[in-house]
N, C-alpha and C positions, 0 to 999 in steps of 0.2 A: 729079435732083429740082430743082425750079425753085422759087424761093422768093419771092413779089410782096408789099411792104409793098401794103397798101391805105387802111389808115387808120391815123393817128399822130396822135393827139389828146389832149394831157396826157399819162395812164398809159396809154390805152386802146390798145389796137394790134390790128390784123384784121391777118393775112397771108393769101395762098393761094397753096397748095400744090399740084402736078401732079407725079405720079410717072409716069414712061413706063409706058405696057402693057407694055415688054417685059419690064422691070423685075420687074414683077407676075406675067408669065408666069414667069419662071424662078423667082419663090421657089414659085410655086404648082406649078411642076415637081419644084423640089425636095421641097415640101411631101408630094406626091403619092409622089415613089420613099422617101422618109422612113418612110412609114407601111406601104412596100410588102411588106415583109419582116415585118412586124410582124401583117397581117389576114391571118385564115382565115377562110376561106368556104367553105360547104358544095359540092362537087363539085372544090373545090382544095385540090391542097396548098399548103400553110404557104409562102408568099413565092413561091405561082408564078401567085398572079391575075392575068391580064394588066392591064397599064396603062390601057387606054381603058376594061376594065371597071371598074376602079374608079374613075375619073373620073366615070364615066355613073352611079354608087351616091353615090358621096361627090363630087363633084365641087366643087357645089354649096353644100356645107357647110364644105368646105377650103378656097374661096374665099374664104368668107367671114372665116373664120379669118388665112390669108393677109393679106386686107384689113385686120383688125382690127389686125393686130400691125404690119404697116407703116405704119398711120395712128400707132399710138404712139411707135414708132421714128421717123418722119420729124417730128412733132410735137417732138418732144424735141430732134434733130437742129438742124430750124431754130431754134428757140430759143437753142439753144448756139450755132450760127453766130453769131449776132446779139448775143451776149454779153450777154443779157437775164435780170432775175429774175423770173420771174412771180409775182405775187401771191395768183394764185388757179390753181386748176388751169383750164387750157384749154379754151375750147366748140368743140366741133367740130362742123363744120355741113358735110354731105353735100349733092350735088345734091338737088334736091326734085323734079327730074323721073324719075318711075319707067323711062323707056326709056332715060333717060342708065344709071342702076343698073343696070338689067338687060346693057348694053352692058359698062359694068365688071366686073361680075359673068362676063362669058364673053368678057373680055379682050378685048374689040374697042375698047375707048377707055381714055386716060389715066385713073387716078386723081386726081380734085380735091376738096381740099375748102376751105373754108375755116376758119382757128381763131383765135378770139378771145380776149382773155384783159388782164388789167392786170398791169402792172412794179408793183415796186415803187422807190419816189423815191429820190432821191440825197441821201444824207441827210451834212452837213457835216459831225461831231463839235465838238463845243465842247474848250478844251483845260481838263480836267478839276480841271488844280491851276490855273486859277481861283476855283472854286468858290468861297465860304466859306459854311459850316452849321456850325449851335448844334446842341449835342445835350444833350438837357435830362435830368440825373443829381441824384439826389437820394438823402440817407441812411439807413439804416432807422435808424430813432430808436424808445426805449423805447415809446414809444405805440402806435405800427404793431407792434411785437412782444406788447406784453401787447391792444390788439383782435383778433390773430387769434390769441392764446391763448385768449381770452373768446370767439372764433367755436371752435374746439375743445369746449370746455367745454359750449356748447351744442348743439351735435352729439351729444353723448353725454349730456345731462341726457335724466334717465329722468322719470316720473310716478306716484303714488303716489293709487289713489283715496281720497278725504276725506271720511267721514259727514259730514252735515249742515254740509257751509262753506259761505258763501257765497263764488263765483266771482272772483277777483280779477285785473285785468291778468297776464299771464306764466301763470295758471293753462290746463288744458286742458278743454273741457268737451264731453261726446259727448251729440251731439243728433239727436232723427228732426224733418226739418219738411216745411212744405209755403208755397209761396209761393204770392199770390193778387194778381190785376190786377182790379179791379173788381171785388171779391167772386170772381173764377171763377182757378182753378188754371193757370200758364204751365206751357209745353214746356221742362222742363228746371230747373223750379224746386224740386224734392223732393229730400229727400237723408233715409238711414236710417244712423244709426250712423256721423255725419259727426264728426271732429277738431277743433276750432277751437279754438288757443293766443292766447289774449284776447292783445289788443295788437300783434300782428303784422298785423295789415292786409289777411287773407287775403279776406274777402269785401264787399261794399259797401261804404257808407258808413251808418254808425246801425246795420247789424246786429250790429255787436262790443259797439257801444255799448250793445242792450237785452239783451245775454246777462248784463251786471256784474252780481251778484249774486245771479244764478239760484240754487238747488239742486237738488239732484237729486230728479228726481221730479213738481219742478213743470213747470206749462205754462202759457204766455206767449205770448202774442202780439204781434209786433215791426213797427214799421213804421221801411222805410226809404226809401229814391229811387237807383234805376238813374244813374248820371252820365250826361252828354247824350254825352259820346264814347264811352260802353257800345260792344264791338264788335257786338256782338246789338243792330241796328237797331230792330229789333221792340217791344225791352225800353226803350232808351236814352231819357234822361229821365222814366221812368212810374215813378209812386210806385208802393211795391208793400207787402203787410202778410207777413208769416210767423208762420204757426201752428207755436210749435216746444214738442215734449216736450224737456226736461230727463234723460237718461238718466244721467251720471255728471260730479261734479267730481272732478279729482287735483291735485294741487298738484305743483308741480316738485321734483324731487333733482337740486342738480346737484353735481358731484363736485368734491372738492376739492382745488386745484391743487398739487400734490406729488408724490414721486417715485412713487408707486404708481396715480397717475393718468399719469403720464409711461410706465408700463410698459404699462398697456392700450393706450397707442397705438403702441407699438412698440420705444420709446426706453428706455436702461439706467436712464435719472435725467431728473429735472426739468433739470439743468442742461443736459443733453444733446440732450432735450426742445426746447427756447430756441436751440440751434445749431441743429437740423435748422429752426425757423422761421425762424429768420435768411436761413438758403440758400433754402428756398421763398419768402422771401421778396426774395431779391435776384435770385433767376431773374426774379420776377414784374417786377420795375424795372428790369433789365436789359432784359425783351423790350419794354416801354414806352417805354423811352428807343432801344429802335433801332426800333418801328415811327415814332417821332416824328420820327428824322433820318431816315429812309426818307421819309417823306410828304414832308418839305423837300425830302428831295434831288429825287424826282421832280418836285414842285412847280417845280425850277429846269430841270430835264432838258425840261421840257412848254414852263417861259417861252421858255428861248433854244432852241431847235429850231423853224423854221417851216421845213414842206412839205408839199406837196400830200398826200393822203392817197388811196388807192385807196379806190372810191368802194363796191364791194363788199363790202370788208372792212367799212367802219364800218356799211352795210347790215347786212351780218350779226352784226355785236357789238350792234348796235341792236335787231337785234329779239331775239336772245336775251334781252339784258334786258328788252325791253318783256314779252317772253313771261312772265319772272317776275314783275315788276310785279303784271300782269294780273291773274296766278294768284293772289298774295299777298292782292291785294283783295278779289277773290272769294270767296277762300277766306274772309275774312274780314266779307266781307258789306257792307266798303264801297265808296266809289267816288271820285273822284280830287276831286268835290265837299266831302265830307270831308278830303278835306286841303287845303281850302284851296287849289285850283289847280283847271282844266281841264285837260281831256285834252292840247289843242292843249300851252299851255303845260307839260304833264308832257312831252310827246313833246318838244318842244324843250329840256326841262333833260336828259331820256334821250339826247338825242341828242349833245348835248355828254361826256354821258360817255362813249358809244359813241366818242367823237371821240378823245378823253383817253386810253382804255386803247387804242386802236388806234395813236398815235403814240408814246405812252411803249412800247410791244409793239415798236414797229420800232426805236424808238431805242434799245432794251435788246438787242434780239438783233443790231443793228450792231456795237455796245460785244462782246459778244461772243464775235460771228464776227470780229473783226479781233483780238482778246484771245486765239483760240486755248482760249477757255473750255471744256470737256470737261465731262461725267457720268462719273464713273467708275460698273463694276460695284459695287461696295462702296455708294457712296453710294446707286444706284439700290435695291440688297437692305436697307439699312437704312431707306429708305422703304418699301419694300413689306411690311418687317416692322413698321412701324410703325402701313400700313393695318391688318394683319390686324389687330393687337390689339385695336381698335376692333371687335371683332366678335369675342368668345370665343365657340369651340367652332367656330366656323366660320373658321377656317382656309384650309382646305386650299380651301374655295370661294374665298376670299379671292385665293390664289395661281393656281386656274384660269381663273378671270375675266380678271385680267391677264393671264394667257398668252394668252389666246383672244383679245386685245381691245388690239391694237401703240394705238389711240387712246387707250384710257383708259390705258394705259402711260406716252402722251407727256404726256398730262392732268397724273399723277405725275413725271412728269420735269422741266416748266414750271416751277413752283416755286423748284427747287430751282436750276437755271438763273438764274432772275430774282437769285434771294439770291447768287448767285456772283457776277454779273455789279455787283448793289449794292456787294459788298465790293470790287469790284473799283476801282470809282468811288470809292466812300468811300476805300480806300487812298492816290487819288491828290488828292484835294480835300483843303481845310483844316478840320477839323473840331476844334471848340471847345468842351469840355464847358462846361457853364451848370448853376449849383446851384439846382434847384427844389423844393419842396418836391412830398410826396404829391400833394396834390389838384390842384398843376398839373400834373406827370406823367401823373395818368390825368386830364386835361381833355377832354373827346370832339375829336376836330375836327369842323369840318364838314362835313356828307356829302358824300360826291365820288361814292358809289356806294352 
């Protein structure tokens, strides 16, 4: 095999490859007595078809075969010569002249081809106990424990219908209506025997507002205004009227907080009740306070890391996301107008994150593949067990999907990889708990993706 750099530019690299004919003649000989033993054909017996006959049958087709697997084999071969990473799998490019092929093809010329493909960069490490990261921990305090007793409490308030009340905030009121745009009925506007818990904010604005002191029975007509960021273009900013019947008020029962309210949800006692929210609740700021030094930590992983990036890769992280984008908008009925950007500008903020997740991607599986980082079986079966739940009754799909499918496999594997890999960092950097309170803990960042 003869191996020709031809192009070396940044990541980018072309080689060509030439395998001897003669090379090619003997797997393709072996190829051929391989199979010898193996084909019956009618007027032969079992491994006694002469050789040149089955060339002149299969000849053709073994060749091909032949060909196929020494282009993979010597592909991989010089690679590894060259002590190369590819980045992406290899293009391989055959003569384009059909009489060269057919030449190959019946062993009268070299095998060439050419294959292209990008390394991936060389990428420094930073030395990781420089680091220094805040990690922002905060305590549950009485407040956070009795609001999501009070979110409890409401989950399970029941409703009681009310002869002749009138409607009041927190009450429920079931209504049939009909919406109207200049006198004439919209696509989407009618509802029979609809829910609405006054005060909660579930529909427009002003329609909760002319429900207050309905009853039942009567009928009202309500006028409200569509918001201009309505995701229904159509709708957005148009004043609109609703003809609505009055079918029923119930006022709220909600239950009251004691041990026999602690036992419908599970718990022996109220006080016990109060622990189990305590732990729901410290899972919950726990996982807040480590997405929060995660984002730092990357944030510093992206600063001090500069190298070239294979130009492929962030191609294809880029349009996967643009693809979602797209979809998302669509789906939605607006356009990149509405958000206050053009496209050019969207594609250039998308483009930087394609950037972002394709460098921190490299600089995470460096970290490591020199760290010796492994998946065990255990950990891979208690993610897989974890998909399936997400889908009762459908299991056992759940489980065959993955077998069938090593990509969505590795999909499930990435993850978990990445979270190794973090603690691994985080083990060796200086990390700093910092006392915050709730509402800075869950603070949004800013979008990065």
């Amino acid at each position: 095999m003869q191996v020709t750099e031809t192009l070396s530019d940044g990541l980018k690299r072309q080689l060509k490859v030439v395998v001897d004919a003669g090379e090619i003649g003997a797997r393709f000989d072996a190829r051929l007595h391989e199979i010898k033993d193996r084909v019956q054909l009618k007027g032969f017996r079992k491994g006694k078809v002469p050789v040149q006959h089955l060339k002149k049958l299969f000849g053709r087709s073994l060749m091909g075969e032949v060909l196929q697997q020494t282009i993979e084999e010597k592909s991989r071969a010089a690679i590894a010569e060259r002590k190369e990473r590819p980045a992406i799998q290899p293009h391989i490019q055959l003569p384009e002249d059909q009489q060269e092929i057919e030449k190959i093809l019946s062993g009268q010329a070299d095998l060439s081809f050419d294959m292209s493909f990008e390394v991936l960069p060389e990428i420094k490490l930073i030395d990781f106990s420089e680091l220094r990261l805040e990690r922002p921990v905060a305590d549950v305090d009485d407040k956070a424990i009795e609001d999501a007793i009070n979110q409890l409490v409401e989950r399970s308030t029941t409703f009681e219908v009310a002869e002749g009340r009138a409607a009041e905030d927190g009450d429920r009121v079931t209504i049939d209506f009909v919406g109207k745009i200049d006198g004439e009925p919209f696509e989407g506007g009618a509802g029979e025997g609809v829910n609405i818990v006054l005060g909660q904010g579930g529909f427009i604005p002003g329609f909760e507002d002319g429900l207050k002191g309905v009853k039942a029975g009567e009928e009202r007509t309500i006028s409200a205004k569509f918001p201009d960021d309505y995701p229904e273009k159509s709708l957005a900013g148009k004043d609109a009227t609703f003809d609505v019947k009055v079918k029923e008020v119930a006022v709220p029962k909600r239950p009251e907080v004691n041990d026999e309210f602690a036992k419908t949800l599970g718990a022996e006692n109220l006080e016990k009740l109060r622990e189990l929210v305590v732990q729901q609740i410290k899972r919950e700021y726990d996982q807040a306070s480590r997405a929060k030094v995660k984002r730092a930590l990357l944030d510093e992983l992206e600063k001090r890391h500069d190298f070239e990036l294979p130009p492929t890769l962030v191609e294809r992280e880029f349009e996967s996301i643009w693809s979602q984008v797209t979809q998302g908008l669509e789906q939605a009925g607006r356009t990149f107008e509405d958000e206050g950007k053009t496209e050019e500008q969207a594609k250039e903020e998308y483009r930087k994150i394609a950037e972002r997740r394709v460098r921190l991607g490299l600089i995470l599986g460096e970290v490591g593949e020199k760290a010796g980082i492994q998946i065990t079986q255990d950990e891979m079966r208690r993610a897989l067990v974890e998909q399936a739940r997400r889908f009762p009754g459908q299991e056992r799909y759940v489980y065959e999907f993955y077998e069938k499918n090593p990509g969505a496999l590795a999909e499930l594997r990435a993850p978990i990889f990445e979270e190794k890999v973090v603690d691994h960092i985080l083990a060796q950097a200086k990390v700093e708990d910092k006392k915050v309170d709730r509402e800075e803990l869950f603070k949004p960042e800013p979008d990065e993706e």
